[in-house]
NUBATI-485336 format. One line per field, with one value per residue (C-alpha): residue number from 0; residue in three letters; x, z, y. Coordinates in nm, 2 decimals. Each point is the difference from the previous one (the first is absolute). Layout:
k	NUM  ...
r	ala  ...
x	X  ...
z	Z  ...
y	Y  ...
***
This chain:
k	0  1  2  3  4  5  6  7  8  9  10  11  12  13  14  15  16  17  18  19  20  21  22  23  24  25  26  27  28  29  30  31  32  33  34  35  36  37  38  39  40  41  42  43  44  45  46  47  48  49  50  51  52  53  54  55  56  57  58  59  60  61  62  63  64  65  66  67  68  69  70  71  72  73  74  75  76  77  78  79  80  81  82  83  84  85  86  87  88  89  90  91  92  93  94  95  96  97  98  99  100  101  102  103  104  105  106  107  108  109  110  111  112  113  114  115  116  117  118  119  120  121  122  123  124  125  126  127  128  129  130  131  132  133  134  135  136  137  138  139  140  141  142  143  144  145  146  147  148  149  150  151  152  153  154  155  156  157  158  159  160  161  162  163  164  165  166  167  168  169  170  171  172  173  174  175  176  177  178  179  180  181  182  183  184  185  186  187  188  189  190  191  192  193  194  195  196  197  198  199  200  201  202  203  204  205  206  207  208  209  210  211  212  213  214  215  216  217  218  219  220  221  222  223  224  225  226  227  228  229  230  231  232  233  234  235  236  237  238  239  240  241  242  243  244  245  246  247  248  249  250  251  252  253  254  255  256  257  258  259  260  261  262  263  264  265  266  267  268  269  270  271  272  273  274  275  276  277  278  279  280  281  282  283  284  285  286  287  288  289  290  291  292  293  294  295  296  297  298  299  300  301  302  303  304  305  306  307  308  309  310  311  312  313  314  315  316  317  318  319  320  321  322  323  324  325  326  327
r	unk  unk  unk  unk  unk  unk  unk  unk  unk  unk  unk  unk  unk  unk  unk  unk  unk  unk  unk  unk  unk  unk  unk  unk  unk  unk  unk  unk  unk  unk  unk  unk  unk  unk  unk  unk  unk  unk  unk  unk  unk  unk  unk  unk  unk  unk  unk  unk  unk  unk  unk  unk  unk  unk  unk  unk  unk  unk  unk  unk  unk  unk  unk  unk  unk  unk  unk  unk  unk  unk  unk  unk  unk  unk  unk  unk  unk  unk  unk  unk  unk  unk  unk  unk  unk  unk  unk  unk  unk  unk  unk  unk  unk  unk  unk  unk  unk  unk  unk  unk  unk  unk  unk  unk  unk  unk  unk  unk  unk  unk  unk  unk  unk  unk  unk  unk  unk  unk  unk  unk  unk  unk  unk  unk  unk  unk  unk  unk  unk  unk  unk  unk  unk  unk  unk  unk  unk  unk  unk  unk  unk  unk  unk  unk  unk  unk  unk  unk  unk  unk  unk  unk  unk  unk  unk  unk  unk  unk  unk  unk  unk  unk  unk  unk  unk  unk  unk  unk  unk  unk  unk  unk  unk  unk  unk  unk  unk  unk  unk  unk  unk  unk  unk  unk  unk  unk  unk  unk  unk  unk  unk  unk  unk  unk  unk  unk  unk  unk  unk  unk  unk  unk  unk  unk  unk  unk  unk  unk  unk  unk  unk  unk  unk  unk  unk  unk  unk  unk  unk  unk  unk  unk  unk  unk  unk  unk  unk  unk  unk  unk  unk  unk  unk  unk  unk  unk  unk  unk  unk  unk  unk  unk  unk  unk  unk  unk  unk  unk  unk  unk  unk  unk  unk  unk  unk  unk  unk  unk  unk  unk  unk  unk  unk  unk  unk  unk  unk  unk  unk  unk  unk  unk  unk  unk  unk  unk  unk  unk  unk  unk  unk  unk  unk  unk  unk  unk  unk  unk  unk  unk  unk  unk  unk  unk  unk  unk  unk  unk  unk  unk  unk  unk  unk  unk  unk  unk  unk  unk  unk  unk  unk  unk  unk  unk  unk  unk  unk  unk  unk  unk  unk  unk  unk  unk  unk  unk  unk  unk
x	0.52  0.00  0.07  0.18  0.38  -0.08  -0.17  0.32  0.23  -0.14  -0.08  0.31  0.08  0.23  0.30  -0.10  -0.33  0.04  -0.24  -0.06  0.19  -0.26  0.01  -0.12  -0.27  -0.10  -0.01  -0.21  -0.23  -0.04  -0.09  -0.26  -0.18  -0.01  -0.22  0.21  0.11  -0.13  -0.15  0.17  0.32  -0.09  -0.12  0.39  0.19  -0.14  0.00  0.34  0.14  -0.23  0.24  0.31  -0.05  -0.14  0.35  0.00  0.05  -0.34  -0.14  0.10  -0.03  -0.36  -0.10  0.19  -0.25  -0.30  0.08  0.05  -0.43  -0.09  -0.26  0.21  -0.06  -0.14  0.14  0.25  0.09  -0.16  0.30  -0.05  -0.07  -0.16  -0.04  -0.25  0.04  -0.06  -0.21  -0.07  -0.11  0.20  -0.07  -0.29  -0.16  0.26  0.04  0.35  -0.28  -0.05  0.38  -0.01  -0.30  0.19  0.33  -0.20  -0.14  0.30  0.11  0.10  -0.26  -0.05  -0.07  -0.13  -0.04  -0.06  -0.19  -0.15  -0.39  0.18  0.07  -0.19  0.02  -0.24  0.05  0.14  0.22  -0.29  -0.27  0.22  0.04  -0.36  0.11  0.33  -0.16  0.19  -0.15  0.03  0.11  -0.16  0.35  0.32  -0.16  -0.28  0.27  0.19  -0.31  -0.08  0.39  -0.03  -0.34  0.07  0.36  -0.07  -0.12  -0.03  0.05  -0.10  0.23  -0.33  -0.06  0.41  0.12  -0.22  0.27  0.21  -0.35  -0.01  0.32  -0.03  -0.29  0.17  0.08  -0.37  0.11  0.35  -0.04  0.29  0.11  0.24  0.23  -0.27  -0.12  0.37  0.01  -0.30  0.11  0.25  -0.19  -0.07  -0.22  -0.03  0.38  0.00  0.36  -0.07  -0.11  -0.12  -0.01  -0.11  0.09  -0.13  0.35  0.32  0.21  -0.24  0.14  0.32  -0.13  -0.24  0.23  0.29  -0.24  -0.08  0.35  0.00  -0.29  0.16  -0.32  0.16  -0.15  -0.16  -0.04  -0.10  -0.11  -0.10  -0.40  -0.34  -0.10  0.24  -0.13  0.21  -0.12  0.22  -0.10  0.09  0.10  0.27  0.37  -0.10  0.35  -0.05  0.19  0.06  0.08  0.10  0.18  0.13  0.12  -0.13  -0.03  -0.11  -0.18  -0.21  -0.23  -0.10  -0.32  -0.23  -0.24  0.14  -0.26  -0.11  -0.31  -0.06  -0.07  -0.31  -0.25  -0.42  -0.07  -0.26  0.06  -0.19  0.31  0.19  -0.20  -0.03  0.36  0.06  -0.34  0.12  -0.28  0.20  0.33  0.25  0.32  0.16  -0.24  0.15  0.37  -0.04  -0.12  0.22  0.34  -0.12  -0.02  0.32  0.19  -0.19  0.12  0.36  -0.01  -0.12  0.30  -0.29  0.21  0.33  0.05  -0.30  -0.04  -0.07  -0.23  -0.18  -0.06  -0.10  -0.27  -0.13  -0.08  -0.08  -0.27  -0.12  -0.11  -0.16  -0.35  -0.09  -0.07  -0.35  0.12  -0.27  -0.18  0.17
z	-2.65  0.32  0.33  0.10  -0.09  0.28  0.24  -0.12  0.10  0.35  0.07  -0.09  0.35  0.28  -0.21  -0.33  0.05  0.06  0.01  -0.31  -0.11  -0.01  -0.39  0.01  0.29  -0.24  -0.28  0.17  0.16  -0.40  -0.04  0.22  -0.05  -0.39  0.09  -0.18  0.33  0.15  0.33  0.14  -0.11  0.21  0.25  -0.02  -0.05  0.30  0.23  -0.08  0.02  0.34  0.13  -0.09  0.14  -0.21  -0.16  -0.02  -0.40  0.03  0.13  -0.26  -0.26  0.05  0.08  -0.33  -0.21  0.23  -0.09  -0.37  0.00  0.20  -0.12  -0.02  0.34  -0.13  0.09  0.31  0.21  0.34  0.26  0.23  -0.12  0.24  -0.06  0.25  -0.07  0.32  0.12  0.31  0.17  0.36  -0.01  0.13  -0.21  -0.24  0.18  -0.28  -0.27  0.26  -0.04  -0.38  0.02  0.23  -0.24  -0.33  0.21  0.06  -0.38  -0.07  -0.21  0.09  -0.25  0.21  -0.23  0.11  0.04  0.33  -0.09  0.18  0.34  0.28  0.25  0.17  -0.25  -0.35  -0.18  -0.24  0.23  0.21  -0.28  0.05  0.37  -0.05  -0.30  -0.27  -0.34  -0.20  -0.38  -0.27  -0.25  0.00  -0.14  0.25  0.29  -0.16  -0.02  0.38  0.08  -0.14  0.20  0.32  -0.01  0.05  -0.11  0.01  -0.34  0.03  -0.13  -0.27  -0.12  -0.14  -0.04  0.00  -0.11  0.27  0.23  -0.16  0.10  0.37  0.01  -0.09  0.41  0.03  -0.22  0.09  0.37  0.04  -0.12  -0.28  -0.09  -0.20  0.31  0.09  -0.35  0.07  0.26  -0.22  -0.30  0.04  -0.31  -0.02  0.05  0.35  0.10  0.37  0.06  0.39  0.03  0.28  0.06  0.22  0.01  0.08  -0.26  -0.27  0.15  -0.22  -0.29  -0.06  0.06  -0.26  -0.23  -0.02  -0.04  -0.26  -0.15  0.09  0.19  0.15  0.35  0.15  0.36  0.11  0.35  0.14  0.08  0.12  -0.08  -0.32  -0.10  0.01  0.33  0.34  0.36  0.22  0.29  -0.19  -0.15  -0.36  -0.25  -0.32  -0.28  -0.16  -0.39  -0.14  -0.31  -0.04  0.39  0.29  0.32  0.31  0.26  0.32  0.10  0.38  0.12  0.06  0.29  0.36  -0.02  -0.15  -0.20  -0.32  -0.33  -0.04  0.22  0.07  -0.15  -0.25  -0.36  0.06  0.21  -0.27  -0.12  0.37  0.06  -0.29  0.10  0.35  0.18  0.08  0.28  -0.06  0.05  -0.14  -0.33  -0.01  0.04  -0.24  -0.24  0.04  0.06  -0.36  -0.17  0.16  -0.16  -0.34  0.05  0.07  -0.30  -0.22  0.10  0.11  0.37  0.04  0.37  0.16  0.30  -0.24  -0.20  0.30  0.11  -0.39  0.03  0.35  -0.14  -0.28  0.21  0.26  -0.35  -0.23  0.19  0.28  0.22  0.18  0.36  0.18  0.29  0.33
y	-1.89  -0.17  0.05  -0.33  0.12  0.25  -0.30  -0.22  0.24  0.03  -0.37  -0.16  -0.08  0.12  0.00  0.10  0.25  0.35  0.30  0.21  0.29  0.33  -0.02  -0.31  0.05  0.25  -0.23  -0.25  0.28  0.10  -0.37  -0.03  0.31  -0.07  -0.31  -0.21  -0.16  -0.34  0.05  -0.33  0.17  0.34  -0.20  -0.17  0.35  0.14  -0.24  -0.09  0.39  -0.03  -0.34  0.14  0.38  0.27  0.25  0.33  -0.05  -0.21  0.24  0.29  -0.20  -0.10  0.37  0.11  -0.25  0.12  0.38  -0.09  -0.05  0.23  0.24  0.39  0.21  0.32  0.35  0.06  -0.30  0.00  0.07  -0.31  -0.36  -0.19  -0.39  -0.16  -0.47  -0.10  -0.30  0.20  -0.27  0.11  0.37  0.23  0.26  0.17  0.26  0.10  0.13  0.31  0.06  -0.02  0.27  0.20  -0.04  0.13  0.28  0.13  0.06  -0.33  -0.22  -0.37  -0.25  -0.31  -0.33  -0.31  -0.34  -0.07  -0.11  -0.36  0.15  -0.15  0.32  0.21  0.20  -0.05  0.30  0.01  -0.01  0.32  0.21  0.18  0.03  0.17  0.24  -0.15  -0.12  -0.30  0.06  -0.22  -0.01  0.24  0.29  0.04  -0.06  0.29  0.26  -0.14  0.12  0.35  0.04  -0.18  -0.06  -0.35  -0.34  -0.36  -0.19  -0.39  -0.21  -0.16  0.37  0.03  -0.35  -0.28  -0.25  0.08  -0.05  -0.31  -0.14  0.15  -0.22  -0.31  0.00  -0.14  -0.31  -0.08  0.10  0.21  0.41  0.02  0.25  0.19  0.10  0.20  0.11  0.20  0.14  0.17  0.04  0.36  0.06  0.38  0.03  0.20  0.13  -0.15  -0.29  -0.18  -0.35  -0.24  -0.35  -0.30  -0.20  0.20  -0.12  0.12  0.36  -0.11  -0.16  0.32  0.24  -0.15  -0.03  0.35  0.09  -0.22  0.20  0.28  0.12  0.38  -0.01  -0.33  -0.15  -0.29  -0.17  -0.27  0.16  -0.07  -0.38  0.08  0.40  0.30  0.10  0.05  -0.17  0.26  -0.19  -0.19  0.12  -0.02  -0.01  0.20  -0.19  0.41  0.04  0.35  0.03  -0.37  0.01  -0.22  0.14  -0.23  0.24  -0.12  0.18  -0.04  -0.06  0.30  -0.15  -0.20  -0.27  -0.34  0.00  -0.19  0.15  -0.22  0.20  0.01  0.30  -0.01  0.13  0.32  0.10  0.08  0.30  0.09  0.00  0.23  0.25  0.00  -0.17  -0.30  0.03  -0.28  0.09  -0.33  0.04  0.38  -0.16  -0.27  0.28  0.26  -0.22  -0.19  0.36  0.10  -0.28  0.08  0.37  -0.05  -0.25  0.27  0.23  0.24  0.02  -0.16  -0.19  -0.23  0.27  0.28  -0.26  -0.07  0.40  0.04  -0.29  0.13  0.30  -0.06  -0.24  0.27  0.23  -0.24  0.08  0.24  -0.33  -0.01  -0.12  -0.28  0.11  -0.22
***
């Protein structure tokens, strides 16, 4: 078994090389995580699928092989799946895990899985998750027992998958992301009905979104977020590529503050947990936290149009804590 039918069919040339079909992206992914592959050949695969633009099919295909190893998610799926695969390197603190507590507190468990140990913030997602009073799981079945106490969790990618860690990490040799990096997005391990994805380049909005159609994920949006995470800048439109039932719907939601300020910010880290107790005023933190959860909300089905989403997150803000107002 080889992988260089798959390479040969890419790298033909302009006339003659074409993308793969999702069977055989799945077929290849198979390959590669059987070890039988060459790494010069996944080197090849990827960074040919990378030159030629990533499919939808690709995309599906390789998260088809991916499920196929997964260890089983025990009991109920969580509600909300929640991949966090940005680099991070443009953003400020990640402000989006409040939103995702806020989300599970309402009913609606979170399962947050990612890798982000590279990101070279203030802050990393890791490094927040003590801050915003969520808990890191060591495999699958301790994120499912820190669902049914908390209602949600983060799952590192290393503690579920370490293969497909491995081939993320091939960006530190060949310099460049590859489409493993949008199949995780879409991966999706404990099966959640709703998925919330965010994107750095806009036309990933797209690629995601026909992929989980092709998946046939039943409620999925995607956006282009927050140096790359599902997480909204409120002074910007932000369009919501919107999947229910096999439909696309293209919505814009408009932007929630009138002024310029960059997501990247000096707060320190500790303004996270102070946000959430109350001690810390921020309106722009507040917006970019509740205008994330209200996207996650009408994604859900939970509310139905952006305005009542908003209203739900607000309020859903102003009773998390009783908030202990700073002395002026």
């Amino acid at each position: 078994m080889s992988l260089a039918p798959f390479v040969r069919t890419m790298g033909r040339g302009p006339s003659r090389g074409r993308s793969l079909t999702q069977e055989e992206a799945a077929e290849a992914m198979r390959l590669i995580l059987s070890g039988a592959a060459a790494p010069e050949a996944v080197g090849a695969l990827l960074m040919l699928m990378r030159y030629r633009g990533e499919t939808a099919g690709e995309i599906a295909g390789f998260v088809t092989a991916l499920r196929e190893v997964l260890p089983p998610w025990p009991g109920i799926a969580p509600a909300v799946d929640w991949p966090s695969y940005a680099a991070g390197r443009t953003r400020g603190l990640p402000w989006f895990l409040l939103s995702a507590r806020l989300i599970a507190q309402a009913g609606l468990p979170v399962l947050i899985h990612g890798q982000n140990s590279h990101q070279a913030t203030r802050a990393s997602v890791r490094d927040a998750l003590p801050l915003a009073g969520i808990a890191e799981a060591r495999d699958m079945s301790d994120a499912a027992a820190l669902i049914a106490r908390d209602g949600i969790a983060y799952l590192p990618l290393s503690a579920f998958s370490p293969q497909a860690e491995a081939l993320l990490r091939l960006r530190d040799v060949l310099g460049l992301r590859s489409a493993v990096n949008t199949a995780l997005r879409c991966l999706n391990p404990a099966g959640a009905e709703c998925s919330v994805q965010g994107v750095f380049h806009p036309p990933y909005r797209g690629l995601q979104t026909d992929a989980g159609t092709l998946l046939q994920q039943p409620r999925q949006c995607v956006i282009k977020g927050g140096g790359g995470e599902f997480e909204r800048h409120p002074t910007k439109e932000v369009e919501l590529h919107l999947q229910q039932a096999g439909e696309t719907h293209l919505l814009t939601a408009p932007a929630l503050l009138d002024e310029t300020r960059r997501l990247a910010d000096e707060h320190e880290p500790s303004a996270i947990a102070a946000l959430w107790a109350g001690t810390l005023q921020d309106p722009f933190a507040e917006a970019v936290v509740t205008g994330t959860a209200a996207i996650a909300l009408l994604t859900t089905g939970r509310v139905k149009t952006l305005d009542a989403a908003q209203a739900e997150a607000r309020r859903l803000w102003e009773a998390r804590v009783q908030p202990a107002r700073t002395k002026s």
